[in-house]
C-alpha positions in Angstrom: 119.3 153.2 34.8 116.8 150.3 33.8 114.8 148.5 35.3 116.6 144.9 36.2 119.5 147.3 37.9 116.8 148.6 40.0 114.8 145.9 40.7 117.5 143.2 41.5 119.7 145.3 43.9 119.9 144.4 47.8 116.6 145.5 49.2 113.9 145.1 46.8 113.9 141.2 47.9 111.3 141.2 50.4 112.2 137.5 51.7 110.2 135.4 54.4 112.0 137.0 57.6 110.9 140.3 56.3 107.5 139.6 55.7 106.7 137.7 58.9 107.8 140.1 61.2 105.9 142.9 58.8 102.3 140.7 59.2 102.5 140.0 62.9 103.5 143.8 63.5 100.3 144.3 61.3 97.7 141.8 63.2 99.4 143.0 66.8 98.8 146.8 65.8 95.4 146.3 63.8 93.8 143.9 66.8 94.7 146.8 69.2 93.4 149.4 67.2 90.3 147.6 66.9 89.6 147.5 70.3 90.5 151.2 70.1 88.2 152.7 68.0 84.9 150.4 67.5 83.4 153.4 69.7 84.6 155.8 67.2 83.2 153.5 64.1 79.9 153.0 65.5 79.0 156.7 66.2 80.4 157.3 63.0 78.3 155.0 61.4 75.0 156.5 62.9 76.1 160.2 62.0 76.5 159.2 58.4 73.1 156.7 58.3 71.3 160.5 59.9 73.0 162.5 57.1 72.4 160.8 53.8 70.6 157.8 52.6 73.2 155.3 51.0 75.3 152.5 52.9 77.3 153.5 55.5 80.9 151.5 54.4 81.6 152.6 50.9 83.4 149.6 49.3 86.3 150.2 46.2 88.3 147.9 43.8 91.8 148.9 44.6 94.8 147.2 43.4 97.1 145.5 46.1 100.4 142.9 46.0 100.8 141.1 42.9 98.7 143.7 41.3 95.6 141.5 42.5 92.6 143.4 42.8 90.8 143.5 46.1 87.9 145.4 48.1 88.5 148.1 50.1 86.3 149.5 53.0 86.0 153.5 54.2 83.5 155.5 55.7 81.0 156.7 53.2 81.9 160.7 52.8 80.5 161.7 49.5 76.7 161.9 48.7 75.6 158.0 47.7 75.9 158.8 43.5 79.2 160.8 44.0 79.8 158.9 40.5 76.5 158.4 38.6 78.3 158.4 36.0 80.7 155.8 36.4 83.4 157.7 35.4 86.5 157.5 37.9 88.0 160.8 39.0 90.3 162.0 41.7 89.0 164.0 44.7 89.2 167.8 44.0 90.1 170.3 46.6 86.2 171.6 48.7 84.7 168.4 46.5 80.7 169.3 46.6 80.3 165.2 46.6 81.5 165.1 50.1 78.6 165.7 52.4 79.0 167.5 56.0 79.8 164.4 58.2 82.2 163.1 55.1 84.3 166.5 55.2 85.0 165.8 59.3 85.9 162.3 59.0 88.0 163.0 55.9 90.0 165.7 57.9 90.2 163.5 60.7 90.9 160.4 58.9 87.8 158.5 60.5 86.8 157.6 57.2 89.6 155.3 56.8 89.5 153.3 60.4 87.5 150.2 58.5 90.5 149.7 56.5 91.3 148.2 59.9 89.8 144.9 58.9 91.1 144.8 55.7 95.2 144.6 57.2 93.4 141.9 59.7 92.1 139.7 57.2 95.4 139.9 55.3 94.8 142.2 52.2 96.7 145.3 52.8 99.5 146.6 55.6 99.4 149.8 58.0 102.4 150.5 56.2 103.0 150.7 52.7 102.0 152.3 49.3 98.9 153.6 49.0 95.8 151.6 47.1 94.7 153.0 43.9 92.2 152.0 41.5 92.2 149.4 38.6 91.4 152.5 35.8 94.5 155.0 37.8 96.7 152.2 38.1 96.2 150.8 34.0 96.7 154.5 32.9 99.8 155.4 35.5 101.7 152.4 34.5 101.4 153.4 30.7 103.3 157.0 31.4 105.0 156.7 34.8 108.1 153.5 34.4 108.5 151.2 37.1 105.3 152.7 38.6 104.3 148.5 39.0 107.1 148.1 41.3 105.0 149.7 44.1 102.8 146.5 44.0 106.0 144.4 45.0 104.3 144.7 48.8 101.0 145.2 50.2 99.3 148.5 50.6 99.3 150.6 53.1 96.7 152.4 55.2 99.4 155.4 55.5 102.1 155.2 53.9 105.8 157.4 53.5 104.6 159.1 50.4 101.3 160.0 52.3 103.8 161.6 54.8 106.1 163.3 52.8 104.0 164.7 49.9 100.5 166.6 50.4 97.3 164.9 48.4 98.1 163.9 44.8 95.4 164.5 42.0 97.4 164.8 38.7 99.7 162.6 37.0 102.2 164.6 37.8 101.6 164.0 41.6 101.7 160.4 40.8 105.2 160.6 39.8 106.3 162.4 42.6 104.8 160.3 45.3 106.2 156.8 43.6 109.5 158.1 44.2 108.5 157.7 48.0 107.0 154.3 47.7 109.8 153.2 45.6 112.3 153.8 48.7 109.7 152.8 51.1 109.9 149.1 48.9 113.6 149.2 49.0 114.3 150.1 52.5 111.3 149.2 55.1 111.8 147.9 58.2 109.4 148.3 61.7 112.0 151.2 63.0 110.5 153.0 59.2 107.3 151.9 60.0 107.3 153.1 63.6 108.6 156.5 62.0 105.5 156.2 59.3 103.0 155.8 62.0 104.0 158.2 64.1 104.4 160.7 61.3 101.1 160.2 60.4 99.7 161.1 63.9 100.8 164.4 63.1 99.3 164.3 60.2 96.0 163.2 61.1 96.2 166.2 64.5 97.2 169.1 61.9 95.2 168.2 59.2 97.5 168.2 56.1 96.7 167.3 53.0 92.8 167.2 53.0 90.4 166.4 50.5 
């Protein structure tokens, strides 16, 4: 296989139709949720102001559509200089950065409501490959092929790889999980979505895949 078959066949053409209907699902569904769960994000904000000193949104580079870099928001979980040494690193399994409120919300997945505002305002999707950072994406596209393809469409706040496949933190992981994204590219639609979203309901009630 290479890479023109792959990326040329029926499917991977997102077109206008498609990505209409996918942005108005996204500002119906993130304007509800909103409403939803500013309760949630304000007491959440005061738990983690109480905890630790630091800012209460912790704000990331993450790479989105058209490999354009944007910021991303989430709850603050870890201690304010989880990386001191400005050294990137993935999450590790009972991480001592993440402080007492962080390891609730991360089980939860109240650390990522503020990503909210980010589909509202247009930079990523509810659906959709996960976000990773400038320095993961650089070095997973030099070992993983067609690993850019997965910035085709914007990223998701859940995605079908974050359904399917527990909480990646090797490179290994990383190819494994692009095989979802890839056919989540080729084939979404709001019945996938739907599915995705539902999925990750059970998801967030049994807590799979923490960190």
């Amino acid at each position: 296989m290479n890479a023109s078959w792959m990326i040329l066949s029926e499917g991977f053409d997102q077109g206008l139709l498609r990505d209409t209907v996918k942005r108005l699902f996204d500002l119906i569904i993130s304007a509800a949720m909103l409403a939803v769960t500013l309760p949630i994000m304000a007491l959440t904000a005061l738990l983690i102001k109480l905890e630790s000193p630091g800012p209460v949104l912790y704000r990331q580079e993450r790479v989105g559509q058209g490999c354009r870099n944007f910021t991303i928001l989430k709850f603050r979980s870890m201690c304010a200089d989880a990386e001191q040494d400005g050294k990137p690193r993935w999450a590790g399994q009972n991480d001592s950065r993440v402080t007492l409120t962080g390891r609730f919300i991360r089980r939860t997945r109240i650390d990522e409501l503020p990503q909210i505002f980010n589909v509202f305002f247009g930079d990523m999707s509810f659906v959709g490959p996960r976000p990773e950072r400038p320095y993961f994406v650089q070095d997973l596209t030099q070992k993983i092929p067609y690993y850019g393809v997965r910035h085709t469409v914007k990223p998701g706040i859940t995605g079908w790889a974050q359904v399917r496949y527990p909480y990646g933190a090797t490179d290994d992981d990383a190819m494994h999980k692009l095989q979802y994204d890839l056919y989540y590219v080729k084939n979404h639609s709001l019945f996938l979505d739907f599915m995705i979203l539902f999925q990750t309901g059970q998801v967030v009630l049994w807590g799979k895949g923490v960190r």
